[in-house]
C-alpha positions in Angstrom: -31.7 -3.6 7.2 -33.3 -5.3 10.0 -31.4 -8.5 10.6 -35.0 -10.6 11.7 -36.7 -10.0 8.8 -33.9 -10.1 6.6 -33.4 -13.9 8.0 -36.9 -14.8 7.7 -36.4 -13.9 3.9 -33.6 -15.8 3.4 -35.9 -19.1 4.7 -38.4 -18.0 2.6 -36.1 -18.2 -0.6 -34.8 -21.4 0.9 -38.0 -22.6 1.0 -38.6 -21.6 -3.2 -35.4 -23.6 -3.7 -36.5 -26.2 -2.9 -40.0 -26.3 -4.1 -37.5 -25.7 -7.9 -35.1 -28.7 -7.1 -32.7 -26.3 -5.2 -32.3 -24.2 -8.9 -33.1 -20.9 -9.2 -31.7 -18.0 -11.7 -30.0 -14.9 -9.7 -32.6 -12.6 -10.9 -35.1 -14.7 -9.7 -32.7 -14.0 -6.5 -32.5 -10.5 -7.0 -36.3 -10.0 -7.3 -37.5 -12.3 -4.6 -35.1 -9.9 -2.0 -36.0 -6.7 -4.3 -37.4 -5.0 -1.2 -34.3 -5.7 1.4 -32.4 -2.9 -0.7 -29.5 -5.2 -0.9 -25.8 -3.7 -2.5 -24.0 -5.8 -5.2 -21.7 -7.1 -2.4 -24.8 -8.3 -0.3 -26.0 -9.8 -3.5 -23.0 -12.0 -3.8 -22.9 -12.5 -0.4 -26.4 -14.4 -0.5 -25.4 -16.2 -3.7 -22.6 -17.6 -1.5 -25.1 -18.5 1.1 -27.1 -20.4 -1.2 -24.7 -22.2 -3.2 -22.8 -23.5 0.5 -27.0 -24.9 1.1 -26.0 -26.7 -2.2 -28.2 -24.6 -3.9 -27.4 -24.0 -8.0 -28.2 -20.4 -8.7 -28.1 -20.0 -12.2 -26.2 -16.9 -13.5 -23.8 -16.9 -10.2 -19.8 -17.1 -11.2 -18.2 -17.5 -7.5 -15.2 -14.8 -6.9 -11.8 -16.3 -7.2 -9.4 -16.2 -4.7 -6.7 -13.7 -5.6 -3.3 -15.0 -4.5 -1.7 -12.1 -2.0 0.9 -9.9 -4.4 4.1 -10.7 -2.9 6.1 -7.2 -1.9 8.9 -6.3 -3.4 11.9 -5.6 -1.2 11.9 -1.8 -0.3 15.4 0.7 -0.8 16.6 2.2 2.3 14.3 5.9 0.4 11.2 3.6 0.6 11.4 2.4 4.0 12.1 5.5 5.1 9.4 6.8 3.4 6.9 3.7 4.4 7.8 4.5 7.7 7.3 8.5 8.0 3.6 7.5 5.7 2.7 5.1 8.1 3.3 7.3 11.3 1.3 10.1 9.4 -1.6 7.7 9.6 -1.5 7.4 13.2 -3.2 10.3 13.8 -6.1 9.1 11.5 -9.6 8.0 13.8 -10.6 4.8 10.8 -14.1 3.8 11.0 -15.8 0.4 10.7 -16.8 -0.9 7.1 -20.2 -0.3 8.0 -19.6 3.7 9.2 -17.1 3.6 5.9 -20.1 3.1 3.9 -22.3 5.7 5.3 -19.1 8.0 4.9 -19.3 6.7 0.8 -23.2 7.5 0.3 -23.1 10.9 2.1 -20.1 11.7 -0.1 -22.2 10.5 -3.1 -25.1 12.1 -2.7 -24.7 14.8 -1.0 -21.4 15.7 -2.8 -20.3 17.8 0.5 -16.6 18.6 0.4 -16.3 18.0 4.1 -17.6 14.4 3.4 -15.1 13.6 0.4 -12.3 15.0 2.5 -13.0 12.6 5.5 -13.3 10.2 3.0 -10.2 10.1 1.2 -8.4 10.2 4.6 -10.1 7.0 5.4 -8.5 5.5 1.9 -4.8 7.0 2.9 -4.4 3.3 4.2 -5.5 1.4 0.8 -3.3 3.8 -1.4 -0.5 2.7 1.0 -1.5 -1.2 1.1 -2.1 -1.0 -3.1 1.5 0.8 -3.6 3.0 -1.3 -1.1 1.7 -4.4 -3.5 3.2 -3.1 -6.7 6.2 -1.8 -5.4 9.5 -3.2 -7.2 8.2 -3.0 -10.9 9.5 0.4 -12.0 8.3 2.9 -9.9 9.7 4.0 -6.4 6.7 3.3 -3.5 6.4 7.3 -2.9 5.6 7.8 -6.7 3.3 4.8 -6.4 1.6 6.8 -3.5 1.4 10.1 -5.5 -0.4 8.2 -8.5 -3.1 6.6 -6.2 -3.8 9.9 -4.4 -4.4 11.7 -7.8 -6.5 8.5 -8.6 -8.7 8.5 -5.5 -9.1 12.7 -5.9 -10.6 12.5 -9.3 -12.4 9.2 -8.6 -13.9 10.9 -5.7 -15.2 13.7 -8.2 -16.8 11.5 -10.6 -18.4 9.2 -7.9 -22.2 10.0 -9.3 -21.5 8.7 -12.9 -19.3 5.3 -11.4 -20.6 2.2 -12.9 -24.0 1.3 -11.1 -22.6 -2.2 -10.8 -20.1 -1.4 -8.4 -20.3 0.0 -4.9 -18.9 3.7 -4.7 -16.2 1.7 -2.2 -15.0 -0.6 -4.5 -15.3 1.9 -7.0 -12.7 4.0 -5.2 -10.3 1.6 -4.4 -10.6 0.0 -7.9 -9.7 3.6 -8.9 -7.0 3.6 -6.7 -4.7 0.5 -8.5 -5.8 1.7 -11.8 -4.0 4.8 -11.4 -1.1 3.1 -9.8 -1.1 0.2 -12.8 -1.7 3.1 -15.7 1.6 4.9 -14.2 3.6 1.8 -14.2 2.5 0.9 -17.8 3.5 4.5 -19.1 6.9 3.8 -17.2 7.1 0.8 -19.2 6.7 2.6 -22.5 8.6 5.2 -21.6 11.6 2.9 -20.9 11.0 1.0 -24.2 10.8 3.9 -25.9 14.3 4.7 -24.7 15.9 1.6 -25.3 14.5 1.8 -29.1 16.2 4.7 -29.0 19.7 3.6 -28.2 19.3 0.9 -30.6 19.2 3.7 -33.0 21.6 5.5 -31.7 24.4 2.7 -31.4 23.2 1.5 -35.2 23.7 4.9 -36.6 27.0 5.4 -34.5 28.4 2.1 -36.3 27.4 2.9 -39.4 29.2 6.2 -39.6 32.3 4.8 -38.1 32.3 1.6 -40.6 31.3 4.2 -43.5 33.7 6.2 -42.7 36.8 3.9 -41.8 35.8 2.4 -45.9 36.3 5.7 -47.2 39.1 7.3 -45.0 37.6 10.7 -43.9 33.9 12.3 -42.6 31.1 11.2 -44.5 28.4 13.6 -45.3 24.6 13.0 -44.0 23.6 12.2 -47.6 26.4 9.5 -48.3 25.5 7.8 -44.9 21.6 7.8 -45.4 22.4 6.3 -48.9 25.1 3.5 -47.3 22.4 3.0 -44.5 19.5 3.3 -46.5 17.9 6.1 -44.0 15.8 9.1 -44.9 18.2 12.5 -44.2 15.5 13.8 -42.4 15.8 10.7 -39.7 19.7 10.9 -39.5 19.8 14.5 -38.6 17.4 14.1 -35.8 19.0 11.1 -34.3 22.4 13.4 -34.5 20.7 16.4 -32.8 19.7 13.9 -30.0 22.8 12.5 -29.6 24.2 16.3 -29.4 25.8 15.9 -32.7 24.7 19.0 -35.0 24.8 18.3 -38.7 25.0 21.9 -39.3 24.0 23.0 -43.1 23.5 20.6 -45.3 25.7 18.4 -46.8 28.2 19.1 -43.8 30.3 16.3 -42.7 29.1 14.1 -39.9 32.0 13.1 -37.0 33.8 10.3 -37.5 34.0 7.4 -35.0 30.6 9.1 -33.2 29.7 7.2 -30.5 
């Protein structure tokens, strides 16, 4: 882009604004600087500019300030592992933004393997930053990591069908956290999952105690799905989980299971 002509146009659609009572729509925008081969971020970038001239562009929703994720306190495994990550990146050569976006439209277009590779080792650093952000809700930092990496490999594959709206950079890094946030949310499950579980567990463990303290001796699977009202099926399952075997049917169950 050639920075003279690029301001000139920028007067000129200053100049527009005001012959339309400083109001013009963001495609009227987009259209006027059609020829400048702007990105989306360069886009936004100019509806800043004219809205700090106190220009209303119509269409234009200003990004909010996200508030800076405060990290979690790491384990002594973490820092360790921060530490060891961090030195690894030393040896890294990072480019500008500018070079970084060259690196993401070679990669794109070209689809050369060489290209990708240098540029997932110039997003080492946001999988790091990103992990270090969500670190402290579930997951250990180095399985954070792991999750980004697989994110940024397969995001980096599917770089020619990413939304057009986004650049292939942000498209990347989004990629990135929602690998991250996906394995944190299946953590999640997983752990409620497990808890249901015990509930279960500790319900079915009561009832066979309080059955069988009523009637003085084992209870069979049948009389305890009848006193709990519990399919058969569902008892025997939650016994063989607990590593209590019902055996043939009709066997009894152990009393005061716990």
């Amino acid at each position: 882009m050639n920075k003279q002509e690029f301001q000139k146009k920028l007067e000129a659609l200053g100049k527009l604004a005001g012959e339309k009572e400083n109001r013009l729509r963001a495609e009227e925008v987009r259209d006027f600087l059609e020829d400048m081969e702007l990105t989306e971020e360069q886009f936004q970038l100019v509806f800043a500019y004219l809205a700090s001239r106190l220009v209303t562009v119509e269409g234009y929703v200003p990004a909010k300030e996200e508030a800076p994720e405060e990290e979690a306190v790491l384990t002594p495994e973490e820092q360790e592992f921060l530490e060891q990550y961090q030195k690894e990146l030393e040896y890294i050569s990072f480019l500008e933004e500018e070079e970084l976006f060259a690196l993401c439209q070679e990669a794109e277009e070209s689809g050369d393997g060489g290209a990708k590779a240098r540029l997932t080792e110039q997003l080492l650093p946001e999988v790091l930053r990103t992990a270090r952000g969500l670190s402290g809700r579930g997951l250990p930092l180095g399985d954070l990591v792991q999750e980004g990496n697989i994110g940024l490999m397969l995001a980096m594959e599917a770089l020619g069908i990413r939304p057009e709206e986004m650049t292939a950079l942000d498209y990347l890094r989004q990629e990135i956290r929602t690998a991250m946030e996906q394995a944190l949310e299946d953590q999640q499950t997983e752990r409620q999952a497990g808890n249901l579980l015990a509930e279960r567990l500790n319900h079915l463990s009561d009832g066979i105690k309080k059955l069988s303290d009523e009637l003085e001796r084992k209870v069979s699977v049948e009389e305890l799905s009848v006193f709990m009202d519990m399919p058969v099926e569902e008892i025997e399952d939650l016994l063989k989980l607990a590593g209590e075997g019902t055996g043939e049917e009709g066997e009894d169950t152990e009393e005061g299971q716990n």
